[in-house]
C-alpha positions in Angstrom: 108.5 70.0 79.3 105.5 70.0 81.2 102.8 70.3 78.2 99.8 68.9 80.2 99.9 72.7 82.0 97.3 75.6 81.4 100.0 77.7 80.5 101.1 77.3 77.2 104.3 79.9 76.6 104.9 81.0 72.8 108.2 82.4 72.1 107.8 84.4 68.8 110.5 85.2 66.3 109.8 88.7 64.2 108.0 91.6 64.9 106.6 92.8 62.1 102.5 92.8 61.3 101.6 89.2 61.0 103.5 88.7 64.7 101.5 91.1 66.3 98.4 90.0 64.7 99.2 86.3 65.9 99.7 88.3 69.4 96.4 90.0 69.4 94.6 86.6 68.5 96.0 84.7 71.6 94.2 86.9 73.5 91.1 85.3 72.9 92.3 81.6 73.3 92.8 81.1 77.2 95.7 79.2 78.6 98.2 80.5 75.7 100.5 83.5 76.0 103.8 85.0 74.7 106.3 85.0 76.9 109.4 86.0 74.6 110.2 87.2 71.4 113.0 87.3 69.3 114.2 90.7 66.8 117.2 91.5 65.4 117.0 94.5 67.2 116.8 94.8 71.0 114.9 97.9 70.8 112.2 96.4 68.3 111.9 92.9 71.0 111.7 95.7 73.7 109.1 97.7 72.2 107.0 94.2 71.4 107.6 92.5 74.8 106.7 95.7 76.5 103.0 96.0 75.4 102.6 92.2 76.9 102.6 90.9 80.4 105.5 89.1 81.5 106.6 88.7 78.0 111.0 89.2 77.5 112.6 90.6 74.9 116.0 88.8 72.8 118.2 89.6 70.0 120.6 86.6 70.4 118.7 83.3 68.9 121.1 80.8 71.1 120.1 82.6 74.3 116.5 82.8 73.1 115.9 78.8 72.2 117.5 78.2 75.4 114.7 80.2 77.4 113.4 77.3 79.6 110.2 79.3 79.9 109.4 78.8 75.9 106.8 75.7 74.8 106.7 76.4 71.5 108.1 79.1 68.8 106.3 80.9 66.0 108.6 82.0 63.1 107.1 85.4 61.8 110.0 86.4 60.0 111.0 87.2 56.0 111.0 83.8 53.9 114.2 83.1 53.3 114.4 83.2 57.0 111.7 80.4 57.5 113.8 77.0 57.2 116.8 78.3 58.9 115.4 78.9 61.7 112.7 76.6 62.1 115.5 73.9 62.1 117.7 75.9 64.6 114.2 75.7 66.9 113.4 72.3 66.2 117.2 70.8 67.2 116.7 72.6 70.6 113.2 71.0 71.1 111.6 73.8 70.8 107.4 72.8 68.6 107.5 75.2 66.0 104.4 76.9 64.1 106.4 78.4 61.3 104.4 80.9 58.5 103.7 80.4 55.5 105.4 80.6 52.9 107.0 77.2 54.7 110.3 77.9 52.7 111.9 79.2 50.0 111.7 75.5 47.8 110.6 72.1 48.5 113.7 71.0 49.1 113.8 73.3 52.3 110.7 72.4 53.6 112.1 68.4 53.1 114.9 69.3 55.4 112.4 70.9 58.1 110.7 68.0 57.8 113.9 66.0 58.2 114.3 67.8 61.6 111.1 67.6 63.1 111.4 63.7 62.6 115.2 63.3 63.9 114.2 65.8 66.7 110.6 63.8 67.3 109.7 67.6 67.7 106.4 68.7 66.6 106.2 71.1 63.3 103.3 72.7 61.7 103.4 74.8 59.0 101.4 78.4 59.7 98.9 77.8 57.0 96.4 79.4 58.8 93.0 78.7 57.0 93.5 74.9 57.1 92.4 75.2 60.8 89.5 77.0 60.7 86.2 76.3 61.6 84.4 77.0 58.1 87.1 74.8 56.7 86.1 72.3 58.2 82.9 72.5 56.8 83.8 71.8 53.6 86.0 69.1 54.4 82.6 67.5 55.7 80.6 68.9 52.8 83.0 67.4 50.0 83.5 64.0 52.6 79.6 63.5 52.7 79.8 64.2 48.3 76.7 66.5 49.0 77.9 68.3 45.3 79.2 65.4 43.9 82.6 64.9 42.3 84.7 68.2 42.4 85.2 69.2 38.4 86.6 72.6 39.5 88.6 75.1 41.7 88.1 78.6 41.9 90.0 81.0 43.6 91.9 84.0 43.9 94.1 86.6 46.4 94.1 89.9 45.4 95.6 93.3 47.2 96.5 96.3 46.0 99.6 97.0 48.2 101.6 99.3 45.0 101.8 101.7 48.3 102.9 99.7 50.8 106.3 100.5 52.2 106.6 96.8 53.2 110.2 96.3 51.7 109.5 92.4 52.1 106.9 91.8 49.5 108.9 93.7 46.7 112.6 92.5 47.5 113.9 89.4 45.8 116.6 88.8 48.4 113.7 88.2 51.4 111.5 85.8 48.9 109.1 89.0 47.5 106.2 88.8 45.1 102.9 88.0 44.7 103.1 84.3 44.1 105.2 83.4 47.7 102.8 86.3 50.0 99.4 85.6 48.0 99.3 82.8 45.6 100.0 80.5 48.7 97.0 80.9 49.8 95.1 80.1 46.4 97.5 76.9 46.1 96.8 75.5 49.5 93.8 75.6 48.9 93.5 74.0 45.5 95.8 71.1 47.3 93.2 70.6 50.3 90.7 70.2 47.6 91.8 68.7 44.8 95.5 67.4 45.7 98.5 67.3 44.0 98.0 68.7 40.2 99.8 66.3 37.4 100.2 69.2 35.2 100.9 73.3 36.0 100.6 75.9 33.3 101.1 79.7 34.9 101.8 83.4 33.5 103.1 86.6 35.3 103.9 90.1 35.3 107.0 90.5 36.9 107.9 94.5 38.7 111.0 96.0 37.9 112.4 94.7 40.8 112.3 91.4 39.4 109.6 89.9 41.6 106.2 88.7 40.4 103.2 91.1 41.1 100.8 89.6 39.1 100.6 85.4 38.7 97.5 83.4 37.3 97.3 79.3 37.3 95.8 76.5 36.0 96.2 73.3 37.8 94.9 70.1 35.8 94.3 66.8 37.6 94.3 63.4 36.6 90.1 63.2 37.3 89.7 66.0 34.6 89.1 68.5 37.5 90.8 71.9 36.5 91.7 74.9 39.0 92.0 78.3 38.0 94.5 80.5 40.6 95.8 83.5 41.1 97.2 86.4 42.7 98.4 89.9 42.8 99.8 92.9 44.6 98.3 95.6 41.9 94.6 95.5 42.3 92.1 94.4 44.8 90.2 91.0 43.7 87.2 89.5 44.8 88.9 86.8 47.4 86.5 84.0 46.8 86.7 80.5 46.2 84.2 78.5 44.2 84.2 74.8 44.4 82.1 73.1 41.8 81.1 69.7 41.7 77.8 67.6 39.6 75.8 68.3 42.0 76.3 72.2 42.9 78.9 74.4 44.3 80.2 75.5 47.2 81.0 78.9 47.3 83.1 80.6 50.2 82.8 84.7 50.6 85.7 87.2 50.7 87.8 86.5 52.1 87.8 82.7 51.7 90.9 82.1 53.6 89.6 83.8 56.8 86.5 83.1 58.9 83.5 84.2 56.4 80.0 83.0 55.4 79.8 80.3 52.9 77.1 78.8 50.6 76.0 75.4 49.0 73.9 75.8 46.0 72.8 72.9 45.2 71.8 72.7 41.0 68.1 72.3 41.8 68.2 75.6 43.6 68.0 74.6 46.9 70.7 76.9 48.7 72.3 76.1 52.3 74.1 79.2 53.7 76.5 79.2 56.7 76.7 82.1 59.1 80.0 83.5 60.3 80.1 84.2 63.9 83.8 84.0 64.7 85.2 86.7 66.9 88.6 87.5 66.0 91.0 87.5 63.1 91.7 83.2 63.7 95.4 82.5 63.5 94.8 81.6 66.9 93.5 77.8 65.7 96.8 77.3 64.3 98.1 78.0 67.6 95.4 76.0 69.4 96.1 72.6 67.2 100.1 72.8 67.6 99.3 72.5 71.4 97.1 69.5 70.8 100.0 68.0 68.2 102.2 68.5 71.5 100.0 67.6 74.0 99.5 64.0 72.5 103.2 63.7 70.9 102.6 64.1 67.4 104.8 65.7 65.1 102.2 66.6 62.0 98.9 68.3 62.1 96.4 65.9 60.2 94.8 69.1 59.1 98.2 69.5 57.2 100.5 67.3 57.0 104.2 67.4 55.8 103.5 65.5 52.8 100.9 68.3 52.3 103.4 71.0 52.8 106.1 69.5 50.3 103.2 69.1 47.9 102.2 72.6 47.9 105.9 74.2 47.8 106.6 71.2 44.7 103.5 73.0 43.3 105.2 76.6 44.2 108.3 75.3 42.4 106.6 74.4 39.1 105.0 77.5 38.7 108.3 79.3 39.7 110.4 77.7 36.9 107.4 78.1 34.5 107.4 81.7 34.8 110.9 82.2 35.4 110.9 83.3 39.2 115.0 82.5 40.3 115.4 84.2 43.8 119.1 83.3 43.5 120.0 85.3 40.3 
């Protein structure tokens, strides 16, 4: 594969919102486009494909990995679908940006892992805020210790979807709930903060359909630092994230794991603020750095890792078993 060429082809598996999102984002990164996609129904790849130039539509996964004209594939599919597939791409060479949720357990991400390695085929999990520009703000913020040692995490991810028809986010067999769809997002980011937690303590309220809707979290850490998580599909929360440290906080406006403003206040009252002048809804970085990872013939993004990934599905896992979450019962 010629990766060194303007023309960076996505071939994208699913077809539901977050797919067409990820379509509407490429459009404003130049030099990436899609020029295939994948749905278990050839009316729903033909509907997709046809609303993009030069883009073909597949229901047949072998003929689709073998499309010469695919660089990389994006898995936009249910969760239990993730590691299945991702392997299946990754054994035909095929870079893959799969979503997150990364898999169902940790053990599934270790065997996507496994692949990319074997294959020397780049893999990325779809952890979309990692690769965003205010992020990397505060990587620099907390690198440069401009609020001193972190002492706390907070954040949450609240919708109200109790009306959406989305049969994925309230069926146990496709990986439903709050914690897998939201809590993610709250997890990641304690990780990219504060690491790998030594101890998990977590409650929820489970819907009758055996699925969590509502999941809070405390995460405690060797340094003392504490952070407090969580998630829901019942009611709308405030989608901020608070990082506190000696020396002030640093305090990222809804929603935190999109492009926003974002604030240092500093405990003397001095306040920095940081504009938001994105354009866009920014799963396009994602997108952006799996071509670089390609480009220069590296498997892992060092904006997230696969040990980071592991780590935050082991995290996933504790909190599952603690509140008794068992997709396979």
């Amino acid at each position: 594969m010629n990766v060194n060429k303007i023309d960076f082809k996505w071939g994208i598996i699913g077809t539901g919102g977050i797919a067409n999102a990820f379509a509407r984002d490429l459009e404003y990164l130049d030099g990436h486009r899609i020029s295939s996609v994948l749905s278990r129904s050839m009316k729903s790849a033909n509907d997709f494909s046809s609303r993009l130039k030069n883009c073909k539509g597949f229901d047949n996964m072998e003929s689709f990995l073998h499309d010469p004209d695919i660089d990389a594939v994006y898995i936009a599919t249910p969760n239990t679908y993730h590691a299945e597939q991702t392997i299946k791409a990754l054994k035909a060479k095929k870079p893959v940006l799969c979503e997150k949720p990364f898999a169902m357990s940790a053990s599934e991400v270790v065997l996507m892992v496994e692949a990319s390695k074997i294959n020397n085929t780049t893999l990325l999990e779809g952890m979309w805020t990692r690769y965003l520009p205010h992020i990397e703000k505060v990587r620099q913020i907390l690198n440069d210790k401009t609020i001193g040692q972190v002492e706390s995490v907070f954040a949450c991810h609240g919708q109200n979807l109790k009306h959406s028809n989305n049969q994925r986010l309230w069926t146990k067999e496709l990986g439903g709930g709050a914690l897998l769809d939201l809590g993610v997002y709250v997890i990641s980011f304690a990780h990219l903060i504060l690491g790998k937690p030594n101890e998990v303590l977590a409650t929820s309220i489970f819907t009758d359909k055996g699925v969590d809707a509502k999941t809070s979290m405390i995460f405690k850490y060797d340094n003392n630092a504490i952070a407090n998580l969580s998630c829901t599909m019942y009611d709308t929360q405030p989608n901020r994230a608070i990082i506190s440290g000696e020396e002030g906080i640093i305090e990222i406006d809804p929603t935190f794991y999109g492009p926003t403003t974002m604030s240092i206040k500093m405990n003397d009252g001095e306040i920095i603020s940081f504009a938001n002048d994105y354009e866009g809804h920014g799963l396009r970085e994602q997108a952006k750095e799996l071509e670089r990872c390609v480009t220069n013939n590296i498997i892992e993004s060092p904006q997230m890792k696969h040990s980071d990934s592991i780590a935050v599905m082991e995290s996933i896992d504790q909190v599952r078993e603690m509140i008794g979450l068992d997709f396979n019962s």
